[in-house]
C-alpha positions as CSV (number, residue, x, y, z in Angstrom):
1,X,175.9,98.1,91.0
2,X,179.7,96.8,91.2
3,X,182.4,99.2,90.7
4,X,184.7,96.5,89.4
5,X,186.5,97.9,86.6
6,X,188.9,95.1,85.5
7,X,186.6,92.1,84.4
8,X,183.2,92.0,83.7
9,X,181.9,88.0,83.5
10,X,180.2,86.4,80.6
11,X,179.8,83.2,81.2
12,X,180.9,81.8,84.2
13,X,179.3,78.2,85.9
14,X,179.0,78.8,89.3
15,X,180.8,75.0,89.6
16,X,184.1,76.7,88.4
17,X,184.5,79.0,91.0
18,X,185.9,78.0,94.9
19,X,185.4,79.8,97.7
20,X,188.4,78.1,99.4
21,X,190.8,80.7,100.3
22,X,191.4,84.2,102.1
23,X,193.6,86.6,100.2
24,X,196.8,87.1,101.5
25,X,198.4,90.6,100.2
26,X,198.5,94.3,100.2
27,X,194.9,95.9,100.1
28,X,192.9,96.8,98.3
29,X,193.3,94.6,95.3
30,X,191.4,94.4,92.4
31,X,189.0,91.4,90.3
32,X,190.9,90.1,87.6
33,X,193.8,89.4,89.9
34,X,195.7,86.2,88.9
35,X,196.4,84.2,92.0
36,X,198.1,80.7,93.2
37,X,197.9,78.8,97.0
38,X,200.0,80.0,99.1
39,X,200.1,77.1,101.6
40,X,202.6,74.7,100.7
41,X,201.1,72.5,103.6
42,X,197.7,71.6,102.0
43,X,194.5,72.2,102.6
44,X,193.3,71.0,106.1
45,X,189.5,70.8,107.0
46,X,189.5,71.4,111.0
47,X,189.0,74.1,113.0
48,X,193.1,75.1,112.7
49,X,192.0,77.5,109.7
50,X,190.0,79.6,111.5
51,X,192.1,82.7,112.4
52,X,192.0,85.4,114.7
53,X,191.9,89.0,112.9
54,X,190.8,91.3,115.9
55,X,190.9,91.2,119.7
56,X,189.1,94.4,121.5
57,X,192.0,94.2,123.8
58,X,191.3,98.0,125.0
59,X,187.6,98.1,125.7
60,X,185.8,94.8,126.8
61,X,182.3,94.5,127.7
62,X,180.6,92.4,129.5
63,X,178.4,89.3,127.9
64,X,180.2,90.2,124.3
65,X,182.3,88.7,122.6
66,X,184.0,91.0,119.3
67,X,186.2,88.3,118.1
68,X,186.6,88.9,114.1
69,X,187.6,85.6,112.7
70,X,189.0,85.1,109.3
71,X,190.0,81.5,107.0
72,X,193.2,80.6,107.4
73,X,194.4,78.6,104.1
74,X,195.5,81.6,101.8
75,X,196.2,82.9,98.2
76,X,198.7,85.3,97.0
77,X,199.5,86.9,93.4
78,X,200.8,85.0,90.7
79,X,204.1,85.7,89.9
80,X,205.9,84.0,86.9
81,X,206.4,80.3,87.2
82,X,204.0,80.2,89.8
83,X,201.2,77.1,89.4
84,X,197.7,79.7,88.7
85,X,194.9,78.5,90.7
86,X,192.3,81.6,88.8
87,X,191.3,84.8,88.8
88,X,189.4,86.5,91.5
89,X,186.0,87.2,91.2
90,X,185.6,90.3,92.9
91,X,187.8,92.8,94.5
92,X,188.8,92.6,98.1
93,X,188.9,95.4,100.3
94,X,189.0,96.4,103.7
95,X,187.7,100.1,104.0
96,X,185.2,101.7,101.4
97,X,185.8,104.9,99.1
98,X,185.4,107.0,102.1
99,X,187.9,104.9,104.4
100,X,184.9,103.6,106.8
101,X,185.9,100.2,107.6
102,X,183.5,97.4,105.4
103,X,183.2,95.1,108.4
104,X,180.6,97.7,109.5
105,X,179.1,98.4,106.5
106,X,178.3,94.4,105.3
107,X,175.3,95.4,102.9
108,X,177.2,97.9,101.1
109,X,179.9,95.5,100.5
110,X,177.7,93.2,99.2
111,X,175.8,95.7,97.0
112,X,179.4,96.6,95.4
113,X,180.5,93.3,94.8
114,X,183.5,93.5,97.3
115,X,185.2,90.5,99.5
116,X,185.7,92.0,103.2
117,X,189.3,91.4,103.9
118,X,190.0,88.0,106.0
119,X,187.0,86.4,104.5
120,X,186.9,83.7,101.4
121,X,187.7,85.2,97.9
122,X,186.1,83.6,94.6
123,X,188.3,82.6,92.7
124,X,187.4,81.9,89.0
125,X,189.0,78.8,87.6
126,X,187.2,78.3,84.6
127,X,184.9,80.3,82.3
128,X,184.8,83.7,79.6
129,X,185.4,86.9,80.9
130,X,185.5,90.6,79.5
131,X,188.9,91.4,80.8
132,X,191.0,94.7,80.9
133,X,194.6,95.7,81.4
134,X,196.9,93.3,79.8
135,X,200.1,94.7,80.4
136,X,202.8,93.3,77.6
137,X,202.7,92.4,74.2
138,X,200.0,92.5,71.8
139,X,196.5,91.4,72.9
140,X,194.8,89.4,69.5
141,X,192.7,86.4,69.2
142,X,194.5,83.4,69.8
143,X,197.2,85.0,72.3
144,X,198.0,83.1,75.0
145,X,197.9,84.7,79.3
146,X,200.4,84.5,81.4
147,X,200.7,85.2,84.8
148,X,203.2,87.9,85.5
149,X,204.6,89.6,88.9
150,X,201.6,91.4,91.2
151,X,199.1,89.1,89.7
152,X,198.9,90.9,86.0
153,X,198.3,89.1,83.0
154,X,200.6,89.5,79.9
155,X,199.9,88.4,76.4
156,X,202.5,86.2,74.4
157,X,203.6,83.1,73.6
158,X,206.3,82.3,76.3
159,X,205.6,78.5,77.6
160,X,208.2,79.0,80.4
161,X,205.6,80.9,82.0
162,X,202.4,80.4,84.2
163,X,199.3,80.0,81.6
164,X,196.3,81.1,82.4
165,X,194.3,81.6,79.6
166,X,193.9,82.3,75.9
167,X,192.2,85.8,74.3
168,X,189.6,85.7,71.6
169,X,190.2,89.0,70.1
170,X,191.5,92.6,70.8
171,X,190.3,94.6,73.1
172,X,187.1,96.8,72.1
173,X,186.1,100.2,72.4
174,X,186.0,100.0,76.2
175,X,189.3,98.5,76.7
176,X,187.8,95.2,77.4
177,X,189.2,92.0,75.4
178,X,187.4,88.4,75.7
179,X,189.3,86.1,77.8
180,X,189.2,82.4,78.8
181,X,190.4,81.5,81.8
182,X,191.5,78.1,81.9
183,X,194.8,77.3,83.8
């Protein structure tokens, strides 16, 4: 059962969402989270974007290795005027409610929907979700999404902005307004 509490999908094809990119950014961070490529270099498809995340530099044992590897091209939150690459899919963490780190705990990662820190992200490019927490102006059908600092969406009708989307109504009883991503 996911704990996700920002977007719940509707229809998503699985051909509109990449698993490209690592999240680059404070943790944790939540689904819904608008995001753009942070690499200005391009993406590269050699062994150069594997990064190392951990070393056991303090206790080594013999006929191990305890390398944790993560993907090197990254994404970051959208901020205004930034070119939006989607929405994630899940949230990413690195620890769990209880502060036990998730790279132990796979399964229950899994279970929860949750990205492990370091690792891909899905990203959403295209699709309808059930999305919560607009943050400015008034959320009605036909408003337009725009990216905003930290990765929020806004409602309007400012074209100088990143556009992510358009809403097909007001949000419901839950909080929870229909959204189509499409950047």
């Amino acid at each position: 059962m996911s704990t996700n509490t920002k977007i719940k999908e509707f229809q998503v094809d699985d051909y509109d969402i990449i698993n490209l990119f690592a999240y680059s950014g404070s943790i944790p961070v939540t689904a819904g989270t608008v995001v753009c490529a942070l690499s200005s270099s391009g993406f590269r498809t050699n062994e150069s974007n594997a990064e190392v995340l951990g070393w056991p530099g303090v206790a080594t044992y013999g006929n191990t290795v305890s390398t944790l590897w993560g993907t090197q091209p990254k994404i970051r939150d959208a901020a205004s005027g930034d070119s939006v690459l989607g929405i994630l899919r899940y949230d990413v963490r690195a620890v769990d409610e209880n502060g036990l780190p998730l790279r132990f705990y796979q399964q229950k990662a899994a279970e929860n929907e949750w990205t492990l820190s370091g690792q891909t992200s899905a990203i959403i490019t295209r699709g309808f979700v059930f999305i919560s927490g607009a943050h400015a102006g008034s959320v009605t059908a036909g408003a337009i999404g725009y990216a905003s600092g930290a990765g929020e969406i806004f409602a309007g009708t400012n074209a100088s902005t990143s556009r992510v989307g358009k809403f097909f109504g007001a949000p419901g009883d839950q909080s929870f307004a229909l959204f189509q991503v499409d950047p």
